[in-house]
SERO-4910 file (N, C-alpha, C, O; in steps of 0.05 Angstrom, whole numbers):
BEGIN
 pado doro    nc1    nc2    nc3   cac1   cac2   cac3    cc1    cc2    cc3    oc1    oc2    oc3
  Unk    A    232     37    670    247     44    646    263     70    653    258     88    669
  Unk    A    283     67    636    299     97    641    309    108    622    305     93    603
  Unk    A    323    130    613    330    146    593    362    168    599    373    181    617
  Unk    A    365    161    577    398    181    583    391    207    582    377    208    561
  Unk    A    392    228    591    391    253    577    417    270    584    435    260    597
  Unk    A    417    295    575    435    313    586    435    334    597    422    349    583
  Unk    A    443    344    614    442    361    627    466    383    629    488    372    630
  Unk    A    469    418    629    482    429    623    479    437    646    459    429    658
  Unk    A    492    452    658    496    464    693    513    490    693    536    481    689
  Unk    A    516    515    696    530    526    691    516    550    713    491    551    718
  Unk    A    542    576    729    536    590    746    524    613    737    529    627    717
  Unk    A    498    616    761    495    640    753    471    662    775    447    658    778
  Unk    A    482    676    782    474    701    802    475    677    831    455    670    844
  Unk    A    506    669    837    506    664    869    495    630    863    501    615    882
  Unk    A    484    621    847    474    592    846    485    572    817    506    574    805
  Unk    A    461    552    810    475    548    791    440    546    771    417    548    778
  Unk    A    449    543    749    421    529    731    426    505    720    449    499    714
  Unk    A    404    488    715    407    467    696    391    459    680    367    454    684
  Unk    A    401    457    660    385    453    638    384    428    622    406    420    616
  Unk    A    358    409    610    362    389    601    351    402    566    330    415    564
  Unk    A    366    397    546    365    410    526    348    396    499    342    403    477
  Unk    A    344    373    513    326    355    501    294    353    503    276    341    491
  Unk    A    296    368    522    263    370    531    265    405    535    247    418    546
  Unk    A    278    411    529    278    445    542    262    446    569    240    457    569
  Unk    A    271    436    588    270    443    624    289    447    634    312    440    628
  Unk    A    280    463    656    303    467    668    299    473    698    277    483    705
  Unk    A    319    469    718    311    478    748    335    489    755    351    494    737
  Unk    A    340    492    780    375    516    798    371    501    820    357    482    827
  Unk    A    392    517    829    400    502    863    422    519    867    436    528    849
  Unk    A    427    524    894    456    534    899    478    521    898    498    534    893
  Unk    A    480    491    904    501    480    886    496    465    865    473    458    863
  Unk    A    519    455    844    517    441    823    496    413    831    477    406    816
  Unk    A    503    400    857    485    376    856    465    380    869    452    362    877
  Unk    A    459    406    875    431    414    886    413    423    853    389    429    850
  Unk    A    428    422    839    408    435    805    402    409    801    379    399    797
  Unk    A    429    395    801    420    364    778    400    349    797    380    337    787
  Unk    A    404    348    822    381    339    831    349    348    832    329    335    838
  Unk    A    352    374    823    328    381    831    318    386    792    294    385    785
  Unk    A    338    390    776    339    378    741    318    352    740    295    350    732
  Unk    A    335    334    751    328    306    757    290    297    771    275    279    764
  Unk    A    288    318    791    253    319    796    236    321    775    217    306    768
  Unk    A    246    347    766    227    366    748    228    351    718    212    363    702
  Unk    A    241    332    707    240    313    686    230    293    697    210    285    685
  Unk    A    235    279    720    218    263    736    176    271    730    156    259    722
  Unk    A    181    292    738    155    302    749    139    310    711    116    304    705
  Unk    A    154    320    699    156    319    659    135    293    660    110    293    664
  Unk    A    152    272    653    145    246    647    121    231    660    106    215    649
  Unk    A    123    243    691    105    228    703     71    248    686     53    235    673
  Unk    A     70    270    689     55    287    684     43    285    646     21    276    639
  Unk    A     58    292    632     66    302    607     48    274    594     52    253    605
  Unk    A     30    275    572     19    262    555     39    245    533     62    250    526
  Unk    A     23    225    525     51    205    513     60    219    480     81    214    467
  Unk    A     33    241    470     39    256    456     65    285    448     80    293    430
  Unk    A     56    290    479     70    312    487     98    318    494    111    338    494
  Unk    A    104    282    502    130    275    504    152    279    482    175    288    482
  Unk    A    130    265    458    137    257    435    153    286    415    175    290    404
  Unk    A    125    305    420    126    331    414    156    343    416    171    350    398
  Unk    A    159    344    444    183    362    453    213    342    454    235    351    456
  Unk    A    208    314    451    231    299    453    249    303    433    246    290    412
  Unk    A    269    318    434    303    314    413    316    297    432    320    297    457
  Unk    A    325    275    399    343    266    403    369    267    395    386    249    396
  Unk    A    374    296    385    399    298    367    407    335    389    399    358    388
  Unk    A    423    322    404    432    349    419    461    348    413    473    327    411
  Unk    A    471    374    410    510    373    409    517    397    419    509    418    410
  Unk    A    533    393    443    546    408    461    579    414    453    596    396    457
  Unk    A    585    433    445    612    442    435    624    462    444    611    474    462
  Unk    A    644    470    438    662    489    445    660    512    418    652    503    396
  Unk    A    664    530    420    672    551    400    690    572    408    689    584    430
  Unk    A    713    578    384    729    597    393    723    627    373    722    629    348
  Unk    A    720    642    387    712    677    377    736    690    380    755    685    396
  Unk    A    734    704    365    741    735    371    729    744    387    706    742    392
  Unk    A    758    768    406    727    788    424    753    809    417    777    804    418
  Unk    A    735    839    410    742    854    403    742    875    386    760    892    387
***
C-alpha cells in the first residue's frame, strides 16, 4: 500500500531540510534529492516502526501550503 504525502524542502545552513507536515518529520541532505530521499526513509522507517494507534494519532489529513504577501518595514 502507499500514501500521498507532502513534503516541503527548503535551504538551509549550506544543505537543505525536509519536512513532511502531515506527520511532523523531518530529515536534510545536502541536496534537494538527497532530503526527499532521505524524507522518504524516515516516513518509511515512521510506518514501519510507529503503532497503528500512533499513526492514527499524528496523521493530518488537511495540510495547506500557501503563499502570503507582508509588509516588511
Amino acid at each position: 500500500m502507499t500514501r500521498q504525502l507532502t513534503a516541503i524542502i527548503q535551504a538551509e545552513d549550506g544543505g537543505f531540510v525536509a519536512l513532511c507536515p502531515e506527520l511532523d518529520i523531518c530529515s536534510q541532505g545536502e541536496t534537494v534529492e538527497e532530503a526527499r530521499a532521505n524524507l522518504r526513509e524516515a516516513l518509511e522507517l515512521f510506518f514501519e516502526c510507529a503503532s497503528p494507534d500512533e499513526v492514527v494519532r499524528r496523521l493530518s489529513n488537511e495540510v495547506y501550503v500557501t503563499q502570503l504577501e507582508v509588509a516588511i518595514g
